[in-house]
GUVEX-439049 format. One record per residue: residue number from 1; x, y, z of N, C-alpha, C in turn. Coordinates in Angstrom, 2 decimals, m for minus. Layout:
<atoms>
{NUM; {X; Y; Z}; {X; Y; Z}; {X; Y; Z}},
...
</atoms>
This chain:
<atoms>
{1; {63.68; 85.16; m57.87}; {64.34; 83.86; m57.81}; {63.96; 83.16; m56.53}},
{2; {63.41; 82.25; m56.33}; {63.11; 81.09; m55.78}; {63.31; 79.93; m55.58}},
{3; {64.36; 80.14; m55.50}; {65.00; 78.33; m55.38}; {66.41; 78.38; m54.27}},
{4; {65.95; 76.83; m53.58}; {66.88; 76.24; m52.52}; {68.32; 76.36; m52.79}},
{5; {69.26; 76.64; m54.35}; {70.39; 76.22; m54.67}; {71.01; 77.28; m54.05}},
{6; {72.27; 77.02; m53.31}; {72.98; 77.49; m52.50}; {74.02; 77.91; m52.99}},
{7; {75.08; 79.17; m53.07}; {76.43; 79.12; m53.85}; {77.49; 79.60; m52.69}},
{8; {77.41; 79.46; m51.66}; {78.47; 79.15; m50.80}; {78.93; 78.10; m50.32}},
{9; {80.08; 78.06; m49.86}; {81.15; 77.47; m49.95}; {80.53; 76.48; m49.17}},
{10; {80.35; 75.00; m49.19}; {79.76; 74.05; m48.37}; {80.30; 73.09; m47.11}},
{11; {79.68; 73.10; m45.77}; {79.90; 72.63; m44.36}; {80.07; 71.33; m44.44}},
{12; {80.91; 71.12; m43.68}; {80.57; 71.85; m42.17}; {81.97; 72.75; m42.21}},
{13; {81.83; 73.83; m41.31}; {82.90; 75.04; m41.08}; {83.16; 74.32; m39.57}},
{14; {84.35; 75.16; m39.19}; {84.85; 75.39; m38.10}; {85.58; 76.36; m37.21}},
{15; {85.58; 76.94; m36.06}; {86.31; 77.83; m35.75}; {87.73; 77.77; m35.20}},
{16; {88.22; 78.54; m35.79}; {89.81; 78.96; m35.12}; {90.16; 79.85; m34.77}},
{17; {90.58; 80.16; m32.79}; {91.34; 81.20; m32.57}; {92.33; 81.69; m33.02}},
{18; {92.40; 83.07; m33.31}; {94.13; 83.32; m33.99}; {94.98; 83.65; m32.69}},
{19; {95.92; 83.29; m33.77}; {97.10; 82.86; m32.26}; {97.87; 84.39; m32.95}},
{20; {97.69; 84.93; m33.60}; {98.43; 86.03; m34.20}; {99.03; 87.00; m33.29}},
{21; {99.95; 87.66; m33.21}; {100.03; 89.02; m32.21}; {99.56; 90.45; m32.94}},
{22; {99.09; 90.10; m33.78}; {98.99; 91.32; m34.73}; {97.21; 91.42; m34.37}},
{23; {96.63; 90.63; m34.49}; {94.96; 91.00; m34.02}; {94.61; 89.86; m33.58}},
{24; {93.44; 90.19; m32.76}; {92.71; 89.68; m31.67}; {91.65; 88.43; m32.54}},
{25; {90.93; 87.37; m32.54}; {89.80; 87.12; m33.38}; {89.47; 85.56; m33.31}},
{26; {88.65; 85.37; m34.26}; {88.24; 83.89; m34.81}; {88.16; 83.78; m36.09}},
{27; {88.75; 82.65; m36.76}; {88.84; 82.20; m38.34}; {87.65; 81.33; m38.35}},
{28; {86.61; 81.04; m39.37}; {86.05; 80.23; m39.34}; {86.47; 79.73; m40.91}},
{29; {86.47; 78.42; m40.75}; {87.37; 77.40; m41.89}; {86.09; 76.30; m42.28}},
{30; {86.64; 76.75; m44.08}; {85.74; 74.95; m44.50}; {86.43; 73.83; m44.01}},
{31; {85.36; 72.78; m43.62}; {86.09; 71.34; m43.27}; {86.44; 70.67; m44.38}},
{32; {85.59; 71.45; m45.72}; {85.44; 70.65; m46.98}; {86.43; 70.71; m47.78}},
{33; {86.71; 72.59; m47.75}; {88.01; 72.86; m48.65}; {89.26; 73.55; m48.50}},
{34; {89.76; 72.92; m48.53}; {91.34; 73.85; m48.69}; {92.33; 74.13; m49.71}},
{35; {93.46; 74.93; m49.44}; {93.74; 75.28; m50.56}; {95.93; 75.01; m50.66}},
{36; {96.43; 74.42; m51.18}; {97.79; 74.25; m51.07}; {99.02; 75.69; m50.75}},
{37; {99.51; 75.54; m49.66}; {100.27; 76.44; m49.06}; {101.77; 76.11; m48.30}},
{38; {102.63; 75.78; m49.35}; {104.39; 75.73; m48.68}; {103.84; 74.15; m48.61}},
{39; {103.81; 73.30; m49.80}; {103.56; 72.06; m49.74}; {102.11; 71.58; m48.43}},
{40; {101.53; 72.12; m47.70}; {100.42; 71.61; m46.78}; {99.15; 71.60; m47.66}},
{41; {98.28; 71.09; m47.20}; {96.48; 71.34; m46.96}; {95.90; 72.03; m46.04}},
{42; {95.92; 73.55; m46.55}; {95.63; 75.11; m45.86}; {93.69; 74.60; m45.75}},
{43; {93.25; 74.78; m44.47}; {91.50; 75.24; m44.80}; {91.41; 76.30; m45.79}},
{44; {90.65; 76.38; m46.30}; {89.91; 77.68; m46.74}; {89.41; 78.66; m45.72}},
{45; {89.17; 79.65; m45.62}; {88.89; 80.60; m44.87}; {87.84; 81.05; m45.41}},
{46; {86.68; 81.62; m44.37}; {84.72; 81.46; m45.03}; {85.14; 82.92; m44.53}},
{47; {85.53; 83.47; m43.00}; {85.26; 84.87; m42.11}; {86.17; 84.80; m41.11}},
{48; {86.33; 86.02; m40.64}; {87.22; 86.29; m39.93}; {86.28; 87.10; m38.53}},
{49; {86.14; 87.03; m37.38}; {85.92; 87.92; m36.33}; {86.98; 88.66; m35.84}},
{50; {86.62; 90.12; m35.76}; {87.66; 90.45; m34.78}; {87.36; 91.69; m34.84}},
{51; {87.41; 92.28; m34.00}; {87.63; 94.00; m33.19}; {88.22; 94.67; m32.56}},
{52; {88.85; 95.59; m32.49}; {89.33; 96.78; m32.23}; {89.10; 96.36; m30.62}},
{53; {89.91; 97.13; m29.47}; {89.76; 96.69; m28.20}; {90.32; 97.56; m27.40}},
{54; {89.71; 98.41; m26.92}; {90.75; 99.61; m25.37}; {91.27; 98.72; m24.02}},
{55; {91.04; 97.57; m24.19}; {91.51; 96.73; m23.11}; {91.20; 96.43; m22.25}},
{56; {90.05; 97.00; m21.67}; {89.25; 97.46; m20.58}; {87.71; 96.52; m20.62}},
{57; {87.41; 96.00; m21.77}; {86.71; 95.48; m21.75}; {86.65; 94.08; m22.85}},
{58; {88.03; 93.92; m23.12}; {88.58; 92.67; m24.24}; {88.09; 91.31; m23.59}},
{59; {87.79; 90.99; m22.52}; {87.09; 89.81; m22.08}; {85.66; 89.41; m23.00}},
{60; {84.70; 90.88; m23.10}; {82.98; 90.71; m22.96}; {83.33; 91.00; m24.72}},
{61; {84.45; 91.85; m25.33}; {84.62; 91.73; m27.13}; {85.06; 89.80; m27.41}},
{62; {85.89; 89.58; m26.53}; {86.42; 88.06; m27.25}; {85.26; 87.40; m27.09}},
{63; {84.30; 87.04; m26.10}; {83.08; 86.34; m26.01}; {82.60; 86.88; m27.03}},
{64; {82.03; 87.75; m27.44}; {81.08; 88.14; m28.38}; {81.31; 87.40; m29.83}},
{65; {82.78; 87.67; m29.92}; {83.77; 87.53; m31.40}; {83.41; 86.14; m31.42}},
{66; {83.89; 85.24; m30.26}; {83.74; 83.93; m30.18}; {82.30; 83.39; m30.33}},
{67; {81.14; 83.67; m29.99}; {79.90; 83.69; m30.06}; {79.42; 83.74; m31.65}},
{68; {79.87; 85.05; m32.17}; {79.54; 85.54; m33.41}; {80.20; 84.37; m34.37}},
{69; {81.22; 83.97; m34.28}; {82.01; 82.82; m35.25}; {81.21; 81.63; m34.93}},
{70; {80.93; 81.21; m34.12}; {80.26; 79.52; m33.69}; {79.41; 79.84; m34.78}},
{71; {78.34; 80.94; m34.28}; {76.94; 81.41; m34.69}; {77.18; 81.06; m36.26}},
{72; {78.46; 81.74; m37.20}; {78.43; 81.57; m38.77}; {78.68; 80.22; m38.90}},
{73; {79.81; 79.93; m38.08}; {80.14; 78.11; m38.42}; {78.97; 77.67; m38.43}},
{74; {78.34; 77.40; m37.64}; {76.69; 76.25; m37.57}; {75.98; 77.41; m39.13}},
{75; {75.72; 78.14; m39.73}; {75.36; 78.48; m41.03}; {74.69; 77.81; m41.77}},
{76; {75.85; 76.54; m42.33}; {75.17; 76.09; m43.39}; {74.50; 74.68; m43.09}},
{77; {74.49; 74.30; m41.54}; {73.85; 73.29; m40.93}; {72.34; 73.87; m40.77}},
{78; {72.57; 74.92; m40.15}; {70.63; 75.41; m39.97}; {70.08; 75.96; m40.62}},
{79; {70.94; 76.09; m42.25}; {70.05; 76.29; m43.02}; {69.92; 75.18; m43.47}},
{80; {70.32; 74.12; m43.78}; {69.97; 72.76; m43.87}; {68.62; 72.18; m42.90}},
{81; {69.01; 72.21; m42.17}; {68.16; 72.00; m40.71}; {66.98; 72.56; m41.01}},
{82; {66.27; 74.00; m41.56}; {65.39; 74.64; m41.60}; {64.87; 73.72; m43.09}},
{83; {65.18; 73.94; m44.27}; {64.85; 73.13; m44.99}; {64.50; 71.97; m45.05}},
{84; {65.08; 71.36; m44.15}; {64.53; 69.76; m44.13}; {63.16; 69.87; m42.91}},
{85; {63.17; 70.42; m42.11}; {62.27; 71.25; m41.51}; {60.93; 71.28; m42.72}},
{86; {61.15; 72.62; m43.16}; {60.32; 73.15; m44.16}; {59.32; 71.73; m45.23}},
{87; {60.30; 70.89; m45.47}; {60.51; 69.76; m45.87}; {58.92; 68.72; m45.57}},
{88; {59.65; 68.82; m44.39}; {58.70; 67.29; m43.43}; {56.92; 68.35; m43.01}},
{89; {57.28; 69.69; m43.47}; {56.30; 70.34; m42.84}; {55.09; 70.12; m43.83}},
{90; {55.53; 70.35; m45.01}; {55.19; 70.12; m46.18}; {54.22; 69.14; m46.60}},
{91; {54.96; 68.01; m46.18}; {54.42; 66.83; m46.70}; {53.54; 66.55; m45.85}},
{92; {53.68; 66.84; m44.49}; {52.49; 67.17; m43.17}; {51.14; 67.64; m43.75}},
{93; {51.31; 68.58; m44.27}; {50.32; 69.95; m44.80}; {49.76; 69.01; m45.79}},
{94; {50.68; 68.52; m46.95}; {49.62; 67.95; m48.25}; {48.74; 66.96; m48.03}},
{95; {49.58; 65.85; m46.66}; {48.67; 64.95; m46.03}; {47.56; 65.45; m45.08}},
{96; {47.47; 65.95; m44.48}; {46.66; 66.42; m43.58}; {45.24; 67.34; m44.65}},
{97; {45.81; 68.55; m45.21}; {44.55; 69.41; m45.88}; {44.60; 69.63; m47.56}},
{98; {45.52; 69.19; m47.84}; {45.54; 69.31; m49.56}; {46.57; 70.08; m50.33}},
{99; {46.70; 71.06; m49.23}; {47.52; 72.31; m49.22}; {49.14; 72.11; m48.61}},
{100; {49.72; 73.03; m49.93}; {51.25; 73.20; m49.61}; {51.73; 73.70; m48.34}},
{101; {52.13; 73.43; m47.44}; {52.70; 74.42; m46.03}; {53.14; 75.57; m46.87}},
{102; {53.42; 76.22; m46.71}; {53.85; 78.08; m46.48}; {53.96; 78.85; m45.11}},
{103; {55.01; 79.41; m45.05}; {55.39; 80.18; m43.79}; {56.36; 81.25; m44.28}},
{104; {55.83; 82.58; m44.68}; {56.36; 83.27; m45.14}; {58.07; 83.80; m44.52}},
{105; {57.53; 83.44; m42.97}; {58.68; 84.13; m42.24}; {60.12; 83.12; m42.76}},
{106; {59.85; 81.65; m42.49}; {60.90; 81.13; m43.36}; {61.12; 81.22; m44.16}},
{107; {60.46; 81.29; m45.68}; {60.83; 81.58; m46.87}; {61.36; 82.87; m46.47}},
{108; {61.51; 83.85; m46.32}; {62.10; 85.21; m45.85}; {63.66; 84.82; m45.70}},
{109; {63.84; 83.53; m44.55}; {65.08; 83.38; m44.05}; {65.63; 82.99; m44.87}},
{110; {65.02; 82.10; m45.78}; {66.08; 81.49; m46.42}; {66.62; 82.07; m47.72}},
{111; {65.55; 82.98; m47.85}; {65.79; 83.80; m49.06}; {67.21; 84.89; m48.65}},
{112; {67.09; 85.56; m47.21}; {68.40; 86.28; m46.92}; {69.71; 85.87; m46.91}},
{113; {69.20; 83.94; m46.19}; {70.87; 83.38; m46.45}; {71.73; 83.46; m47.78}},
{114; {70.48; 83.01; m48.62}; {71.04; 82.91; m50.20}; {71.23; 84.29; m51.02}},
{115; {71.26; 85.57; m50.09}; {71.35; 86.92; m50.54}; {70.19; 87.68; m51.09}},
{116; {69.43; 86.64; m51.55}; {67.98; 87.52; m52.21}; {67.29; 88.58; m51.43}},
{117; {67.44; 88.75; m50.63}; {66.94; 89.36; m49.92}; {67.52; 90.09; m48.76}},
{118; {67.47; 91.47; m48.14}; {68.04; 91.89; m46.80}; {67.14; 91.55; m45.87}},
</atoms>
């Protein structure tokens, strides 16, 4: 299977610290969808960060956690981003030598976002 069509949940996401006392983490939320909860408009929930912590070093885990959530939020922007990329590269290539661009290493990526691939 070869094709651009995407079946996750569509961006832009966002992150949220949990304010919980029960665990440590980051929510990352669709901007697009939510879901009805005690009469409100709940986000949807895409992932959750969070880890286990001896305390001793919960500063350099929350950076990471926090890092790791931005990293999924931006997701479905750079895979956008890469495609339109891929895109303009394309039409570069047919103008210039005749030939389709190809870059295996991207097709690779984009094939993992969309699961086809590990």
């Amino acid at each position: 299977m070869n094709t651009r069509e995407t079946k996750w949940t569509p961006g832009p996401w966002f992150v949220e610290q949990s304010t919980s006392r029960e665990w440590s983490g980051f929510r990352i939320h669709s901007a697009s969808e939510t879901y009805d909860f005690d009469a409100m408009k709940v986000p949807q929930s895409i992932a959750i960060t969070t880890q286990n912590y001896d305390g001793t070093t919960y500063a350099t885990i929350k950076g990471r956690q926090e890092a790791n959530a931005h990293l999924i939020a931006a997701a479905p922007e750079l895979y956008a981003a890469l495609v339109e990329a891929i895109d303009e590269l394309e039409a570069y290539e047919v103008d210039a030598s005749g030939e389709l661009y190809n870059n295996p290493r991207f097709n690779a990526i984009l094939a993992k976002a969309r699961g086809e691939s590990q």
